[in-house]
C-alpha positions in Angstrom: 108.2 11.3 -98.7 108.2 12.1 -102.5 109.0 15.6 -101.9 112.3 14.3 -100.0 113.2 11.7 -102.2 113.1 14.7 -105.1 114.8 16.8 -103.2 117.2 14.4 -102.5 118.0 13.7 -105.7 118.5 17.2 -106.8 121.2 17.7 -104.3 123.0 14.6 -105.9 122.6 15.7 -109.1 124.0 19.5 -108.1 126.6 17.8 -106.3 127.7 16.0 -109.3 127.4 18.6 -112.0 129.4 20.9 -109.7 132.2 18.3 -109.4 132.1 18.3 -105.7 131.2 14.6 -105.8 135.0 13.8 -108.2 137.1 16.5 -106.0 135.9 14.9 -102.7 136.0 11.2 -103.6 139.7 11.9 -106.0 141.3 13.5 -103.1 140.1 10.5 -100.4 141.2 8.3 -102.9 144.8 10.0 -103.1 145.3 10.1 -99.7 144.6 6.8 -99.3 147.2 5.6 -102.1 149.5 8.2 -100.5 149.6 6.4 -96.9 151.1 3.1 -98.1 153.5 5.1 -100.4 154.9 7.3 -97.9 155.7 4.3 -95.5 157.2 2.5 -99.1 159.3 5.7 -100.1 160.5 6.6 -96.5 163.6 4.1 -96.9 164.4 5.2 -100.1 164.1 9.0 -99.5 166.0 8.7 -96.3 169.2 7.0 -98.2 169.3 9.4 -101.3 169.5 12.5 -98.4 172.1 10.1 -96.7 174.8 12.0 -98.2 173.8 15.4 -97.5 172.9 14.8 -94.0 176.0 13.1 -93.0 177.9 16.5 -94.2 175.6 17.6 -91.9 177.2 15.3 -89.1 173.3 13.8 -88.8 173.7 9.6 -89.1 171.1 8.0 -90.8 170.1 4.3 -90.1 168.3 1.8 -91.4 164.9 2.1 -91.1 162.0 -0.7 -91.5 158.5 0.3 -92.6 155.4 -1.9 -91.9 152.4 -1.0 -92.0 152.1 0.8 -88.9 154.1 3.4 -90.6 151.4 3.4 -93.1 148.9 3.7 -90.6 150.1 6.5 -88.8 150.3 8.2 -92.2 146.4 7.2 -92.6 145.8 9.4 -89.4 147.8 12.1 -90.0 146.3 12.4 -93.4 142.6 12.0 -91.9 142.4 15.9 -91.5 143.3 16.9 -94.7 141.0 15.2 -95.9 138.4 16.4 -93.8 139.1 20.1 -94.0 138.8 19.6 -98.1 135.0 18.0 -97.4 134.1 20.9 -95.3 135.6 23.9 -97.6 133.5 22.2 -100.2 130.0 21.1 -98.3 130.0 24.3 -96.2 128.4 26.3 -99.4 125.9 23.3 -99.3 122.8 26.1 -97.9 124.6 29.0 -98.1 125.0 28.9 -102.4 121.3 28.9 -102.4 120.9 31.8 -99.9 123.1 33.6 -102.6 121.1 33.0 -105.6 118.0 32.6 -104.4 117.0 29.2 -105.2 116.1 28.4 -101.3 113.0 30.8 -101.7 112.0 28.8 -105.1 111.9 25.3 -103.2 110.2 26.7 -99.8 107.7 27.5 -102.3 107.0 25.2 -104.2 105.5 23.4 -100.6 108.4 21.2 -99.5 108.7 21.4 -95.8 111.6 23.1 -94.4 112.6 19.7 -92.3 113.0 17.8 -95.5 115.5 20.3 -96.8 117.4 20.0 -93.5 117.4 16.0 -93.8 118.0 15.5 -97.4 121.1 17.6 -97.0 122.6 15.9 -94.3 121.9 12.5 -95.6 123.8 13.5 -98.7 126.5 14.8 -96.6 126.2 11.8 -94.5 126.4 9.5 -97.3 129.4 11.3 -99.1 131.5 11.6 -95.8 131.6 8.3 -95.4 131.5 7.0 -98.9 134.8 8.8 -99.0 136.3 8.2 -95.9 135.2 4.6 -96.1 136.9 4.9 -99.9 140.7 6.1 -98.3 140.5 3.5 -95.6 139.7 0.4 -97.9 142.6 1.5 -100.0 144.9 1.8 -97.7 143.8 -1.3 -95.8 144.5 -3.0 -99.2 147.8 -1.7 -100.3 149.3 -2.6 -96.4 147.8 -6.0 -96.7 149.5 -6.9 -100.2 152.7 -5.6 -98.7 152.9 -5.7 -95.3 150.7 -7.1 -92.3 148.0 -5.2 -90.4 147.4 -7.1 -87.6 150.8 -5.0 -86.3 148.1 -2.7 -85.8 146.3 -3.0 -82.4 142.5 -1.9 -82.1 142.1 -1.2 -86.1 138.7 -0.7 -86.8 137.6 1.5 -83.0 139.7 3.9 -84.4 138.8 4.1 -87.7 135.2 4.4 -86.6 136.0 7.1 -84.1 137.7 9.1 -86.6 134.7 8.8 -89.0 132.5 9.6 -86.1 134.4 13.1 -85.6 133.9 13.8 -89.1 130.4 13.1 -89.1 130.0 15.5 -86.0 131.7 18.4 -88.6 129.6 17.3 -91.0 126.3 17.9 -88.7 128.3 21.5 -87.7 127.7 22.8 -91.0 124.4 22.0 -91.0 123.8 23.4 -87.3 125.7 26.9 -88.9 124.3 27.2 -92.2 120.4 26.9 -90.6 121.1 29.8 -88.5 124.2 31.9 -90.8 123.9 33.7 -94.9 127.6 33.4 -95.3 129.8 30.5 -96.5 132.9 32.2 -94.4 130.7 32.1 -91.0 130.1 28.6 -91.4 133.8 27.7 -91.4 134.5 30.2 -88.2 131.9 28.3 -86.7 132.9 24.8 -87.5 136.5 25.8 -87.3 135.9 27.9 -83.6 133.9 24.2 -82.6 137.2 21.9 -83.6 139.3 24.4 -81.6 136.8 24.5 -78.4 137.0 20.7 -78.5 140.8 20.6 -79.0 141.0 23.1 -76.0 138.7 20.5 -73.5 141.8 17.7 -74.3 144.1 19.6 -72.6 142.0 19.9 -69.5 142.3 16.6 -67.6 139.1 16.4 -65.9 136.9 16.9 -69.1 139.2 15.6 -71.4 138.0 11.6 -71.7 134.7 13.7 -73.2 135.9 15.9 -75.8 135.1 14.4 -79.4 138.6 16.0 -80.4 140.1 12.8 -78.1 138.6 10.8 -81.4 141.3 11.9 -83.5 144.0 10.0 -81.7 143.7 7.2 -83.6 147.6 6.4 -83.3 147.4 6.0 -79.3 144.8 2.8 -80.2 147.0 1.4 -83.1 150.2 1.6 -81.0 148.1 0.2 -77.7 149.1 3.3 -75.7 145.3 3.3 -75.3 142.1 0.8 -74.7 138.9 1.5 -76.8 137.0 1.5 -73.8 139.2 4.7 -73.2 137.3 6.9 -75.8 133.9 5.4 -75.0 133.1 8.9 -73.0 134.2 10.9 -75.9 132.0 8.8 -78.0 128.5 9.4 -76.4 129.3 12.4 -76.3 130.0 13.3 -79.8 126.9 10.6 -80.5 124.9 13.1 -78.4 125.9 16.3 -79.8 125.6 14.8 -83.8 122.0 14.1 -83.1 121.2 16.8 -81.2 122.7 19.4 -84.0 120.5 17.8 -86.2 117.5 18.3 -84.2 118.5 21.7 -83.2 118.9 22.5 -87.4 115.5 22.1 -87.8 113.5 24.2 -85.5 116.7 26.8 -86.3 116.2 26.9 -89.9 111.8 27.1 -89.3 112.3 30.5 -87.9 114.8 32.4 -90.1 114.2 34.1 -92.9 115.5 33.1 -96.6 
């Protein structure tokens, strides 16, 4: 247990001297300021480009914001947000391939497992310290201006979303035990999100793809019930341990 808890704390302090920790949490943070002021500007953007777009024989009419608008921004948002984590966490194993520094902890006796689990709890923790970061400031700024009860079935699909991202989170972990290269590790989370994607359009499997957890505007608008994206859930609950178990016996047998 001391060996994890050491190790653990290495990969916090790497991950703050490198800066990964302020990039990830600045650009949540941003996003999540940038979701109520998108729905706040739209008004005012749409009449300064009145002018132009009516030469354009386009009518512009009022429009109301509340924050729904802001929400929908929150989810469109979402992904940007979690393709920045995973540019930046997929070097997490794959750094120390490259200099070495893997073969210097294996032997100074820590077990292989620990490594596995200290490095997805810190990529647990910093997903959703993040995530958790955008959503509470957004949350925030729409209830000082708006209301967000508008918003039907909140917090299902704010917790699906994070869900998804936890299940890319575990994909780099799955891909770096068993690829050297920093680039492999995004084809393979990146090929994963696309398989996924692929299965929604498929009507038969698609109440199980963990891609269906990314339609977080079909809840708020009440186009869809929670219950709907229970089978997507278990699923993706499935697969996130099940990577992580897989990690472990993956990373035992290949050589660093």
């Amino acid at each position: 247990m001391r060996s994890f808890i050491s190790f653990t704390k290495k990969e916090w302090l790497f991950h703050m001297r490198s800066g990964k920790i302020t990039v990830i949490l600045l650009i949540f943070l941003l996003l999540g300021i940038m979701n109520p002021a998108i729905a706040k500007l739209t008004p005012w953007m749409l009449e300064a480009m009145s002018e132009s777009l009516s030469e354009a024989g386009m009518t512009v009419s009022e429009v109301t914001v509340d924050a729904m608008t802001s929400w929908v921004q929150f989810f469109k948002n979402a992904p940007m947000g979690l393709i920045v984590f995973v540019l930046i966490e997929a070097s997490i194993f794959t750094d120390e391939y490259r200099m070495g520094t893997m073969v210097m902890i294996l032997t100074k006796g820590i077990k292989r497992y620990k490594v596995i689990l200290a490095k997805a709890s810190v990529m647990t923790v910093l997903w959703s310290g993040a995530y958790w970061l955008s959503f509470a400031v957004t949350y925030g700024y729409n209830s000082y201006f708006w209301d967000n009860s508008v918003a039907q079935s909140l917090i299902p699909s704010v917790v699906y979303w994070w869900l998804f991202g936890m299940l890319c989170t575990v994909l780099i972990l799955f891909f770096s035990a068993i690829m050297k290269g920093t680039t492999s590790v995004l084809l393979g989370v990146g090929a994963s999100v696309l398989f996924f994607y692929i299965l929604t359009l498929f009507a038969k499997v698609k109440k199980f793809s963990p891609a269906l957890l990314m339609d977080g505007n079909s809840l708020i608008y009440g186009a869809e019930d929670a219950e709907a994206y229970v089978p997507a859930v278990m699923v993706t609950s499935v697969l996130v341990l099940a990577l992580t178990a897989a990690s472990i016996p993956l990373f035992n047998k290949r050589q660093v």
